[in-house]
C-alpha positions in Angstrom: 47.9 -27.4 14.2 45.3 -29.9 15.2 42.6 -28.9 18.0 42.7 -30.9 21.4 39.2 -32.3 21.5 38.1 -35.3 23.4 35.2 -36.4 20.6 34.4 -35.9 17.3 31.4 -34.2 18.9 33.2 -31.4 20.5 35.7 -30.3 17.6 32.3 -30.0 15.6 30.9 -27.8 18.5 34.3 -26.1 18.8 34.8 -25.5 14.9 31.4 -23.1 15.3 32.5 -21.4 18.3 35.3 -20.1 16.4 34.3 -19.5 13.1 31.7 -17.5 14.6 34.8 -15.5 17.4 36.6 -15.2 14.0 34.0 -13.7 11.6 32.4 -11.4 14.4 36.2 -10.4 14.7 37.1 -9.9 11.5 33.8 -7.8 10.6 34.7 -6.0 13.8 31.0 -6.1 13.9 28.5 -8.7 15.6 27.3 -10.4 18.0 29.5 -13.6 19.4 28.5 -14.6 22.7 25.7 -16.6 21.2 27.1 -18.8 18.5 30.0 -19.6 21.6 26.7 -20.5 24.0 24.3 -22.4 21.6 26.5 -24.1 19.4 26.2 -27.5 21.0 22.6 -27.2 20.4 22.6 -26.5 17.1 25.1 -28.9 16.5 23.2 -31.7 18.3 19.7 -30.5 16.3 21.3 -30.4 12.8 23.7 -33.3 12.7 22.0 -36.0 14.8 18.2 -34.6 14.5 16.7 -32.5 11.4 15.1 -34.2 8.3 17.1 -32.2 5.7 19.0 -32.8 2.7 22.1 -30.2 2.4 22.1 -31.4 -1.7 18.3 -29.9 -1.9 17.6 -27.0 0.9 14.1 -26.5 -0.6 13.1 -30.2 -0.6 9.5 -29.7 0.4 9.5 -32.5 3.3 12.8 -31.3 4.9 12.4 -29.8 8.5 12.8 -26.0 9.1 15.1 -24.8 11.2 14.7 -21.0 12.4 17.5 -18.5 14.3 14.8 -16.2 15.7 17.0 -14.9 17.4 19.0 -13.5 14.2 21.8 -11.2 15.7 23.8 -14.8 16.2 23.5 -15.6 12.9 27.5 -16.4 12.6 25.5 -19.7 14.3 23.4 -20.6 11.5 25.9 -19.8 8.8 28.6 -21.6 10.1 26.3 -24.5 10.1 25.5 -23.9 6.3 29.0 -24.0 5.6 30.2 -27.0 7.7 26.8 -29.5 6.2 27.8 -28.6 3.0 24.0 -27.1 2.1 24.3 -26.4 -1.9 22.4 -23.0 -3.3 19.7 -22.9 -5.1 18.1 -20.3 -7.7 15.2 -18.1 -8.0 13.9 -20.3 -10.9 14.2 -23.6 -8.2 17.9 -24.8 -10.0 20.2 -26.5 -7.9 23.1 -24.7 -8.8 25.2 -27.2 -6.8 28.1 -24.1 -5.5 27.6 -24.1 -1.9 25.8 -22.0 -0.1 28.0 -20.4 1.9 31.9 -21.1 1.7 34.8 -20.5 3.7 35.4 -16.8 2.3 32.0 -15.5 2.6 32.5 -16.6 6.6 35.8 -14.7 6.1 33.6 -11.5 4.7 31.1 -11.7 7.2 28.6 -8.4 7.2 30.7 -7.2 4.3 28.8 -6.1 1.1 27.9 -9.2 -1.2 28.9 -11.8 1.4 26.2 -14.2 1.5 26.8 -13.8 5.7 24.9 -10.6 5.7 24.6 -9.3 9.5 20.9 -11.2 10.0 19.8 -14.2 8.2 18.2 -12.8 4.8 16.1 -15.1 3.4 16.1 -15.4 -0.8 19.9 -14.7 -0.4 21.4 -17.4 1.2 20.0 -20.7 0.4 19.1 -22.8 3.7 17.7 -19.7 5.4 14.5 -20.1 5.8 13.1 -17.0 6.7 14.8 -13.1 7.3 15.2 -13.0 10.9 16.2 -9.3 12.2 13.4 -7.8 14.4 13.7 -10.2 17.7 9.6 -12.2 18.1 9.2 -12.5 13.9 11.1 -15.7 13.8 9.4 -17.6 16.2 6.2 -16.0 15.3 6.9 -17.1 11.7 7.4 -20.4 12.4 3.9 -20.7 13.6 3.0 -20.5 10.3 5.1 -22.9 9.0 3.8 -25.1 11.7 0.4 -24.6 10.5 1.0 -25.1 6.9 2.7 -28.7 7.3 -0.5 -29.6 9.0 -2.9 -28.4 6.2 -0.5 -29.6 3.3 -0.6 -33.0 5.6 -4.5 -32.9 5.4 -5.0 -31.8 2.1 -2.3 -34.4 0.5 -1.3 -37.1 2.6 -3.1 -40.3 2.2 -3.3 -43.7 4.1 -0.5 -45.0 2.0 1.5 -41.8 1.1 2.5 -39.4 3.7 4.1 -36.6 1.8 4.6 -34.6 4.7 5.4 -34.6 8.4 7.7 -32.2 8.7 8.8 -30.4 12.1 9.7 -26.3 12.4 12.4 -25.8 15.1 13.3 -22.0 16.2 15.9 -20.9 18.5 14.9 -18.1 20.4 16.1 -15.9 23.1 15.3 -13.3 25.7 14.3 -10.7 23.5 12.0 -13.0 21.3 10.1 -14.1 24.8 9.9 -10.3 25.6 8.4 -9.1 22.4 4.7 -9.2 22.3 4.5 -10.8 18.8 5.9 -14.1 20.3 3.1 -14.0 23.3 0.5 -13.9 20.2 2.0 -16.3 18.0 2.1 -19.4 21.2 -1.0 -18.8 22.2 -2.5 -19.6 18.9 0.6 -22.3 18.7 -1.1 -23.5 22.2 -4.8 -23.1 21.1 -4.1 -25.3 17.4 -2.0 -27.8 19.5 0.7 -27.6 17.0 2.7 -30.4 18.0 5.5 -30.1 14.9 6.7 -27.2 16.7 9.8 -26.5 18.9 10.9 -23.6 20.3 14.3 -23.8 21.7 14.6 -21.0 24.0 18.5 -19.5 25.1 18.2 -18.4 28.9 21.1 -16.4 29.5 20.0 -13.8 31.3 21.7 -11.3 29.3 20.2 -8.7 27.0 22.0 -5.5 25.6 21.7 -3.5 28.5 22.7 -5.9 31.5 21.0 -9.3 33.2 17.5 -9.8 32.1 16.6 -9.1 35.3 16.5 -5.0 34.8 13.1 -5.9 33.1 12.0 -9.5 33.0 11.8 -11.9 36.0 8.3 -13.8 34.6 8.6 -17.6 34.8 8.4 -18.5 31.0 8.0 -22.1 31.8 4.7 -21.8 33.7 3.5 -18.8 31.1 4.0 -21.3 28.3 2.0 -24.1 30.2 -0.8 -21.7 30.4 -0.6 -21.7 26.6 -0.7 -25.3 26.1 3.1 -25.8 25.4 4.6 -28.6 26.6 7.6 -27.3 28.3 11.4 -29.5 29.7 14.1 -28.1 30.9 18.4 -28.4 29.6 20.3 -27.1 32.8 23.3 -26.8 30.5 23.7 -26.2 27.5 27.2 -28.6 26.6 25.1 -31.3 28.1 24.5 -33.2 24.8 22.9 -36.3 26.8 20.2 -33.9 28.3 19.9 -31.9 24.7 19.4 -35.6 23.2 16.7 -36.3 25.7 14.7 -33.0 25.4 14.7 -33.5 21.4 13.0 -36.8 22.6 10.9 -35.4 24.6 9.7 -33.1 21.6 9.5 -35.8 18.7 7.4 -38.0 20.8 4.9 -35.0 21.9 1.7 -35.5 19.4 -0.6 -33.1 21.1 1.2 -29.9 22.2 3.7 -27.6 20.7 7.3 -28.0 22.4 9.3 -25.4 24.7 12.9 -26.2 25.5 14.7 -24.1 27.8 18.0 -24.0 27.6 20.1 -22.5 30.3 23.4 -21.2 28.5 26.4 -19.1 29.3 26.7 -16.6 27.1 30.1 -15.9 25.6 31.1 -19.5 26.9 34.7 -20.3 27.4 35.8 -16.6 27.0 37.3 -16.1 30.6 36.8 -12.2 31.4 33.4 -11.8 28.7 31.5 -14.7 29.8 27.9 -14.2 31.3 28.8 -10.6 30.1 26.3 -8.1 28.2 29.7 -7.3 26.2 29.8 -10.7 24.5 26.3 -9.7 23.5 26.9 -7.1 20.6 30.7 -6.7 19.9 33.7 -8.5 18.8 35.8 -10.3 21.9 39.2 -8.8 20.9 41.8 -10.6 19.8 43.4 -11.5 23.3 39.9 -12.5 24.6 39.5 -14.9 22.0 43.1 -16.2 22.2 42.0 -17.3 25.9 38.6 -18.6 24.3 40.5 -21.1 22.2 42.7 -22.2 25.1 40.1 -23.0 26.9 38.9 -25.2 24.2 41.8 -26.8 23.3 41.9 -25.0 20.1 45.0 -23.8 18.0 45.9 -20.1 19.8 47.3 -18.1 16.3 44.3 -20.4 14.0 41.7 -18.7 12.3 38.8 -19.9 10.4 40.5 -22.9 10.9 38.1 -26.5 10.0 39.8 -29.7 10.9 39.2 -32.2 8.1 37.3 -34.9 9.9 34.3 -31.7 10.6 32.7 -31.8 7.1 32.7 -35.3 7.0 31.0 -35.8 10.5 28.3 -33.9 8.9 28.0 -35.5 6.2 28.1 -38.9 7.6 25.3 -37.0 9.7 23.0 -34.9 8.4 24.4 -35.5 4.8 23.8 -39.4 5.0 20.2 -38.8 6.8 18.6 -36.0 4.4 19.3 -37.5 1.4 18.4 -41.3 2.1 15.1 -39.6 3.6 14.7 -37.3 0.5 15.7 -39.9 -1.9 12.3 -42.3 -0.3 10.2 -39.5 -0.8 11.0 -39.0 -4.1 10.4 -42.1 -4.9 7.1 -42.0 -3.2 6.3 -38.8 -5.1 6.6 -40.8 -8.2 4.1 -43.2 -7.3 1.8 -40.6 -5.8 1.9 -39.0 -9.0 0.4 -42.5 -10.2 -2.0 -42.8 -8.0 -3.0 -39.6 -7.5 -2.4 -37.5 -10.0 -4.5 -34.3 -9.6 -3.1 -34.2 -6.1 0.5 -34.6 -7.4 -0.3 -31.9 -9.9 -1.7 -29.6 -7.4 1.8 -30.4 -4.8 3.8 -29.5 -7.8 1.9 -26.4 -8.4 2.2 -25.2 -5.1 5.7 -25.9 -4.6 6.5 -23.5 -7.8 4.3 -21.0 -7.1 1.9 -21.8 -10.4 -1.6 -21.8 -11.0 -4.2 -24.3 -12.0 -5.7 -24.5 -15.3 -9.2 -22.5 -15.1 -8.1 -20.9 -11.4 -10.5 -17.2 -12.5 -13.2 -19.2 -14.7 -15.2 -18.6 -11.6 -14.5 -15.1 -11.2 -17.5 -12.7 -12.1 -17.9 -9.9 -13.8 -20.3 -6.9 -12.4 -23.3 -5.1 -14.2 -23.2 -1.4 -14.3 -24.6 -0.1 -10.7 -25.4 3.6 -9.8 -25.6 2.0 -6.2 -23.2 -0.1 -6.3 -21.5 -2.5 -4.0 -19.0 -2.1 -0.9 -15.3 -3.3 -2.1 -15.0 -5.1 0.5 -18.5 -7.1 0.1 -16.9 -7.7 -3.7 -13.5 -8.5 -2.8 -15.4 -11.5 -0.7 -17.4 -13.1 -3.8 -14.4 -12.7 -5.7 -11.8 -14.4 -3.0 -14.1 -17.2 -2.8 -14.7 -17.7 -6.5 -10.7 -17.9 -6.9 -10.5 -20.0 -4.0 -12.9 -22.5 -5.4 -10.4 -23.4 -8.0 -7.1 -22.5 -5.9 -7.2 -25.8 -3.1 -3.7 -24.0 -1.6 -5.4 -20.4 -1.0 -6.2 -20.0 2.5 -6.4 -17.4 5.2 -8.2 -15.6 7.9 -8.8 -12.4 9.8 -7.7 -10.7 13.3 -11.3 -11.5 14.7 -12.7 -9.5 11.6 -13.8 -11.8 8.8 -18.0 -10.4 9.0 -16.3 -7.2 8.7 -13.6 -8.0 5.8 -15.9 -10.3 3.9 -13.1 -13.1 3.9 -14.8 -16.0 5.0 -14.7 -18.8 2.3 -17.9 -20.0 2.5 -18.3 -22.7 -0.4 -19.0 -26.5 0.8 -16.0 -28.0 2.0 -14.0 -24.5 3.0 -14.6 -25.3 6.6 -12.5 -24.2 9.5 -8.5 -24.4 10.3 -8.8 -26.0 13.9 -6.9 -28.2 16.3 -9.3 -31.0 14.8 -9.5 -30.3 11.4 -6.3 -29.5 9.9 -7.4 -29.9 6.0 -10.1 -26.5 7.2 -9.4 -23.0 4.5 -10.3 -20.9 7.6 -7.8 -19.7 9.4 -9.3 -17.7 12.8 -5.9 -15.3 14.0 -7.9 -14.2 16.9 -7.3 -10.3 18.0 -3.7 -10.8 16.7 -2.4 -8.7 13.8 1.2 -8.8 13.9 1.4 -12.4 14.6 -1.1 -12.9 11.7 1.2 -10.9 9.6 4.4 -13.2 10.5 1.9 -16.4 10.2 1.1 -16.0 6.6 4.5 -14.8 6.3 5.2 -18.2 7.4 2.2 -19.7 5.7 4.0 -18.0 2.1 7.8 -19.4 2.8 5.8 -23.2 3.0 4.3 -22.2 -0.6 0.7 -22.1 0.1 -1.1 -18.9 -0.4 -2.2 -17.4 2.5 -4.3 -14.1 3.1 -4.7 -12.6 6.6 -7.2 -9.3 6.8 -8.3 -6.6 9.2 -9.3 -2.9 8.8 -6.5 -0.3 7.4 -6.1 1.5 10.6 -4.9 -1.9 12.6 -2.1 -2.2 9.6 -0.2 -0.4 11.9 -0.2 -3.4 14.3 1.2 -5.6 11.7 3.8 -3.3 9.8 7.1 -5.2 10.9 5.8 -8.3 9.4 4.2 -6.6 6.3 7.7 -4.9 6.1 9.3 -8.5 6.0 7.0 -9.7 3.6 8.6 -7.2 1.0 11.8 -7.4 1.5 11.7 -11.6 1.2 9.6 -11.3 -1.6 7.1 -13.5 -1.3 3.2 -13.3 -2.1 1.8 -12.5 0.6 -1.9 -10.9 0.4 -2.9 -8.5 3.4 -6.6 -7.4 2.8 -7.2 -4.5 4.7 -10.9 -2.7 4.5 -12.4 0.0 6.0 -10.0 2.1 4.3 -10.7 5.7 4.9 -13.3 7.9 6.7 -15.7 6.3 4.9 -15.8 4.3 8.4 -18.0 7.3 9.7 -19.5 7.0 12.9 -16.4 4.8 14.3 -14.5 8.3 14.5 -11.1 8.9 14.4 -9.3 6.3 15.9 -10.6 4.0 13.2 -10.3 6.4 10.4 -7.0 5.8 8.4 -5.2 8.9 7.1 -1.4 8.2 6.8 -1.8 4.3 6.8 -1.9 4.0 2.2 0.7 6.6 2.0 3.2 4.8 4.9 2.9 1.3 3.2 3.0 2.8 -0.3 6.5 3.8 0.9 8.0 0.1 1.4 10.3 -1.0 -1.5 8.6 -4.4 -2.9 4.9 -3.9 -1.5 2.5 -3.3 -4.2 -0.6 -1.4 -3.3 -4.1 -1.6 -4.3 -6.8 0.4 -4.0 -9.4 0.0 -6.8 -12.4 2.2 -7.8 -14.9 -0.3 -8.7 -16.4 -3.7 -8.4 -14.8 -4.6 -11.8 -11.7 -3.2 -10.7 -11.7 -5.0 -7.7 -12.1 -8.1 -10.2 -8.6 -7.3 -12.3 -6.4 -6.7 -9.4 -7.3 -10.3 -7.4 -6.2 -11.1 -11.2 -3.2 -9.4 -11.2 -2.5 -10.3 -7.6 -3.0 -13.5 -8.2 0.1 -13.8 -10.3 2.6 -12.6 -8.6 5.2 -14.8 -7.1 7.4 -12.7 -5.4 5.4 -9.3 -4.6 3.5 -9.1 -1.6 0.1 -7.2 -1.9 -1.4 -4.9 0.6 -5.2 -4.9 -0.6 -7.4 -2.1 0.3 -11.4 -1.9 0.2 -14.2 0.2 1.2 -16.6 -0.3 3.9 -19.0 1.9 1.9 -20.7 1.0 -1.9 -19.0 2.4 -4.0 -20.7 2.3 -7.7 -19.8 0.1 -10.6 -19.1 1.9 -13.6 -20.4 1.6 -17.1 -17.7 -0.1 -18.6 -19.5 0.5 -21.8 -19.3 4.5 -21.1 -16.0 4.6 -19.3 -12.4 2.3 -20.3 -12.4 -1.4 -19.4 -11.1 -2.3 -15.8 -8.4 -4.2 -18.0 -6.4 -0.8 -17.5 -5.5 -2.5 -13.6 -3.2 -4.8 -15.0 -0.7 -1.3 -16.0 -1.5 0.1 -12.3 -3.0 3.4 -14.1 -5.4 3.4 -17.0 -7.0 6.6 -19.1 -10.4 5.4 -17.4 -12.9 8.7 -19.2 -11.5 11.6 -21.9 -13.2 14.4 -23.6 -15.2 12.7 -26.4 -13.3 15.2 -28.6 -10.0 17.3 -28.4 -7.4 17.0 -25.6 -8.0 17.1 -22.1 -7.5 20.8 -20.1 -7.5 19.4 -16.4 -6.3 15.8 -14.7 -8.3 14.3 -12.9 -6.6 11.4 -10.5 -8.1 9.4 -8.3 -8.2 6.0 -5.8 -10.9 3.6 -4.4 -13.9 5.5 -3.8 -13.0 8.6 -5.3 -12.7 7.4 -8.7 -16.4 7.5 -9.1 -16.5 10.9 -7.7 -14.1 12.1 -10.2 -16.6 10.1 -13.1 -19.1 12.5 -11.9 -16.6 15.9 -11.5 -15.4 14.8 -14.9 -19.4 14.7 -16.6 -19.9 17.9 -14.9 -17.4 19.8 -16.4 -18.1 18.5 -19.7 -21.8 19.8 -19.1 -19.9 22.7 -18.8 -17.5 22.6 -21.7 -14.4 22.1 -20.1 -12.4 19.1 -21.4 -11.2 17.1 -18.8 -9.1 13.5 -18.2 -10.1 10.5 -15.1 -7.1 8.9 -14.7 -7.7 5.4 -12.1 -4.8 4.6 -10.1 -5.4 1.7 -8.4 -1.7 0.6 -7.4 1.0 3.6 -8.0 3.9 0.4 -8.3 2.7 -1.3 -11.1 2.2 1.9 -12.7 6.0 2.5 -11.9 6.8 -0.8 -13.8 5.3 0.5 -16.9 7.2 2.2 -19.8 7.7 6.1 -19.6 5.5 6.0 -23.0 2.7 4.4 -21.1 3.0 6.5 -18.4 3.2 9.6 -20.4 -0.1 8.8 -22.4 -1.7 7.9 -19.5 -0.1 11.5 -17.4 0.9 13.4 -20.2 3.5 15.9 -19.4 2.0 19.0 -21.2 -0.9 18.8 -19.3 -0.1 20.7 -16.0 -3.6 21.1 -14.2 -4.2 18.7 -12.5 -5.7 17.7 -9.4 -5.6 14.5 -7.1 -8.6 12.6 -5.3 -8.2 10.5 -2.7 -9.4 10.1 1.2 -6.3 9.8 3.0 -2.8 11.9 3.4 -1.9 14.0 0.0 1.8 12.5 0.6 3.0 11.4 -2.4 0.5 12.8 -4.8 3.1 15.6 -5.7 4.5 13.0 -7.9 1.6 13.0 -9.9 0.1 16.1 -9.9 3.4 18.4 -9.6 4.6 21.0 -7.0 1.4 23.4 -8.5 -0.9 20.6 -8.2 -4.0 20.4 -5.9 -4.8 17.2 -3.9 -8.0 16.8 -2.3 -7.0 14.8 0.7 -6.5 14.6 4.5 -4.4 17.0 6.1 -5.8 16.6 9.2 -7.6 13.0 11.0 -10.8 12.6 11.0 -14.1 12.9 12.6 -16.8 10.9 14.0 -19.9 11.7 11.9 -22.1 10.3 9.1 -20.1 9.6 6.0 -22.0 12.7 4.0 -21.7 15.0 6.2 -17.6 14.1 6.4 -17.7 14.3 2.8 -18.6 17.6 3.2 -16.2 18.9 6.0 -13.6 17.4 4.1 -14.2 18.5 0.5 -14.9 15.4 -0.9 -17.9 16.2 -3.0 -18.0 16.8 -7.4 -19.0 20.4 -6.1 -15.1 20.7 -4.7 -13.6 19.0 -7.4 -15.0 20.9 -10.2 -14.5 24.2 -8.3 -10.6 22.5 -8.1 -10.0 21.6 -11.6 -11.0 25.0 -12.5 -8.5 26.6 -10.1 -5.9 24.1 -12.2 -6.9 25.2 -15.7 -7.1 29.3 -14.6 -3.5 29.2 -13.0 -2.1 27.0 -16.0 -4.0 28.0 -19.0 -5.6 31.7 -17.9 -6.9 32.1 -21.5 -8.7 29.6 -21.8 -11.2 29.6 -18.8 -11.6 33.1 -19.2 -12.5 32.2 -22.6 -15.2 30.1 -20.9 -16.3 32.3 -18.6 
């Protein structure tokens, strides 16, 4: 059976179309209509346009290539299979077994496929970034955009440019709807990110119906407003238009590039066509036997690919990525000549290391009964690591006087339209398309930081939530983390924001106690390779400990640390605390020794770390025979049942906040030693009754 195909271009376009009818239909789950519509374009991009090497998928010069619009992801992995893209390892090995074969397309959305249902990014190689929740793609790709203009600022020089690369996204209807997109292109616009393509599906069809139930904007002119330049494909089979509007983009060196592309969705299927059913269900068989007539295809074939397919790619694509890889390999040899610090620092960044020396710079803080604010610490410590870190970069949501993360040493400068090499990176009043920036910013192996207060998390959870389950090292530093904001009330005031992203598998938490604690968890965080880190700090001082008197802030690194015991005999009452309530247990816990009760401060600064640790740590540092015990911590008690048992007392919010000075919240809220003596009592007289009655 050999199709009936009037180029070599069309059986190509026609071998997607139907690997992608016969997946979705063998799954009896997915979305097919848009693989049958787009595949010309993605055909056109990837064989006759993208800088990529199938043999190396994580060359660092290659061009990304993004399927925002993840539900048609039977597109991008047919693609995989047909350019022959080898995997790689988490340990950066070319394992050489391609990345997606013939059988995983014939298991598509089946359990271990490498076709899971959305692109999933760390388990198929060539995916770029996890695509599911329609805006993050294209909002993601931002960032990509931005690092390959600050790598090309901080490394290229006149006589090596090491990169250049270009970020291409296909996006759809439900991308342009979602507000994160709206964000991300108008800082696209505003940065004049020419690298940048957005190739945008108009086929009028969502889930529900035509587009029309609830959009009828003109995208075109919206995106002008933004400073996009914007052309138009009136069809999308027209390969001489798609050629031209590709054109168009590469030879655009001021603005980022929309390309709207007016598709039929479900094409070729005669009774599903320009139908919201080709949307999100398989065609059925007869529908797709009528599909293949129409393109000349094989009735009765499935998962059929003529030979001459995977050559055409790799006389394509194949032939293109690795001559262009090959010459810049050979260039990064002589860079590494000439510049060898710089070619040091590429290699660095590529693998997720550090330089030699990155925390010489870090301080170390004198004891302080005042103390500092975490967030004004967390500031002279990000700088100090930033000094000797060139690829650690970031910004805020229009907050950076009010997160203290502003690098301010000579030569940090600003990340702007004009100056591409700046460390400064302004989001504007953006946070969830800061979150799928850095996002973006991480999968281009810089290491970026975006920041705002805790209560705005909330704005940027979906791309925090991507963050985790990619695994990459993302740093969100969120401050004002409790009603220590006061006077702000509470719509600023935080309550169920730590225990909500302590809940995400992968996300590792902070929320140290002290100055010096603050110190040992930028060390820890710095690290990690494939955690992200959700950062939290106080508006408020808070004061540094006596590290003389009390444990060393060392104990960070285990997540939990035995931070003050009795100076003799075993501790009768827990005391556990977070952030700024670790000094307030110090002062509960010399109180009750005043009074002659024996009591533990135990400093959890990040529960998941302390989860990594050996039961034997964790018992000695929570030992299981002692049962008072009682939790500290200004937000929601959810979760501290772990720790302190079902009889347990945690000091906490139950309800939100108020709008008041900080002392007098204190008060209202029980937040004071006065409360949390008066608790650990309670503890030790309903666990051991003898003994505080001995006391008394």
């Amino acid at each position: 059976m050999k199709p009936a195909c009037d180029s070599l271009d069309q059986l190509c376009i026609n071998t997607i179309r139907t690997l992608s009818m016969d997946a979705v239909q063998a799954a009896n789950s997915g979305h097919p209509g848009t693989p049958m519509a787009l595949a010309p374009v993605a055909y056109w991009l990837w064989n006759r346009i993208l800088r990529s090497d199938p043999d190396d998928p994580i060359w660092p010069n290659r061009d990304r290539f993004i399927l925002s619009a993840g539900h048609a992801s039977m597109l991008l992995y047919s693609l995989l299979h047909l350019c022959g893209v080898k995997s790689v390892n988490g340990q950066y090995e070319h394992l050489g077994e391609p990345s997606v074969t013939l059988e995983d397309i014939k298991r598509f959305r089946q359990l271990e496929s490498k076709c899971p249902g959305h692109p999933e990014y760390r388990w198929t190689s060539g995916i770029e970034t996890t695509t599911g929740p329609l805006g993050q793609g294209v909002a993601t790709s931002v960032g990509m955009a931005i690092a390959q203009q600050w790598m090309a600022g901080y490394f290229n020089r006149p006589d090596f440019e090491m990169f250049n690369y270009n970020v291409y996204s296909i996006c759809g209807d439900g991308c342009l709807m979602e507000g994160v997109s709206s964000e991300a292109a108008s800082l696209a616009g505003h940065l004049k990110l020419s690298n940048l393509c957005w190739i945008y599906d108009n086929n009028k069809i969502t889930i529900e119906g035509p587009t029309d139930l609830a959009f009828s904007e003109d995208v075109a002119t919206r995106f002008i407003a933004y400073g996009w330049n914007v052309t138009r494909v009136g069809d999308a089979n027209d390969l001489n238009m798609l050629d031209r509007a590709f054109g168009t983009f590469l030879k655009e060196l001021e603005r980022p590039t929309l390309i709207i592309v007016d598709s039929h969705i479900g094409y070729g299927a005669p009774n599903k066509q320009d139908t919201h059913s080709a949307h999100g269900e398989p065609l059925g068989e007869e529908e797709i036997r009528l599909a293949k007539r129409h393109y000349g295809w094989p009735e009765d074939a499935k998962f059929l690919v003529p030979d001459d397919v995977p050559t055409h790619f790799q006389e394509g694509i194949g032939k293109r990525g690795k001559d262009l890889r090959g010459a810049w390999m050979a260039r990064f040899k002589d860079y590494q000549t000439k510049y060898p610090e710089l070619a040091t620092h590429l290699y660095q960044m590529q693998h997720r290391q550090l330089p030699e020396g990155w925390d010489r710079k870090v301080p170390v803080f004198p004891p302080d009964a005042k103390g500092l604010a975490g967030r004004e610490v967390s500031g002279i410590v990000l700088n100090a690591l930033a000094a000797t870190i060139p690829w650690l970069l970031g910004g805020a949501a229009d907050l950076a006087p009010s997160t203290k993360t502003r690098l301010t040493f000579e030569g940090a400068g600003d990340l702007t339209a004009s100056n591409q090499s700046g460390r400064n990176i302004h989001f504007g009043v953006r946070e969830h398309a800061m979150g799928a920036i850095v996002n973006g910013l991480s999968l281009s192996k810089v290491r970026p930081y975006g920041s705002g207060f805790l209560i705005f998390s909330d704005y940027a959870r979906p791309a925090i939530r991507l963050s985790a389950l990619m695994e990459i090292p993302v740093v969100h530093i969120f401050t004002h983390d409790s009603i220590g904001v006061g006077e702000d009330g509470p719509t600023h005031q935080p309550i169920e924001q730590i225990s909500s992203l302590r809940a995400i598998p992968g996300l590792m938490v902070f929320r140290p106690g002290d100055a010096n604690e603050i110190v040992e968890a930028w060390k820890v965080i710095m690290e990690l390779r494939h955690e992200p880190v959700i950062m939290i700090l106080s508006r408020q001082a808070i004061p540094t400990l006596d590290r003389m008197k009390y444990a060393s802030a060392a104990g960070v690194a285990k997540g939990a640390y035995v931070l003050a015991d009795p100076l003799d005999g075993y501790p009768e009452v827990l005391l556990l605390g977070t952030g700024s309530e670790v000094p307030l247990c110090v002062q509960a816990y010399e109180q009750l020794a005043a009074e002659g009760i024996k009591s533990r401060v135990v400093s959890m600064p990040s529960w998941e770390l302390f989860e990594q640790q050996s039961e034997d740590y964790r018992r000695s540092v929570i030992p299981s025979d002692v049962l008072a015990r009682v939790s500290v911590e200004q937000a929601s008690v959810f979760g501290w049942a772990n720790y302190v048992g079902t009889d347990g007392r945690s000091i906490g919010m139950k309800t939100f906040g108020a709008s008041a000075p900080l002392k007098e919240l204190a008060k209202k809220f029980g937040f004071t030693v006065e409360h949390v003596v008066a608790a650990a009592k309670e503890q030790i007289a309903r666990h051991q009754p003898h003994t505080i009655s001995s006391q008394r």
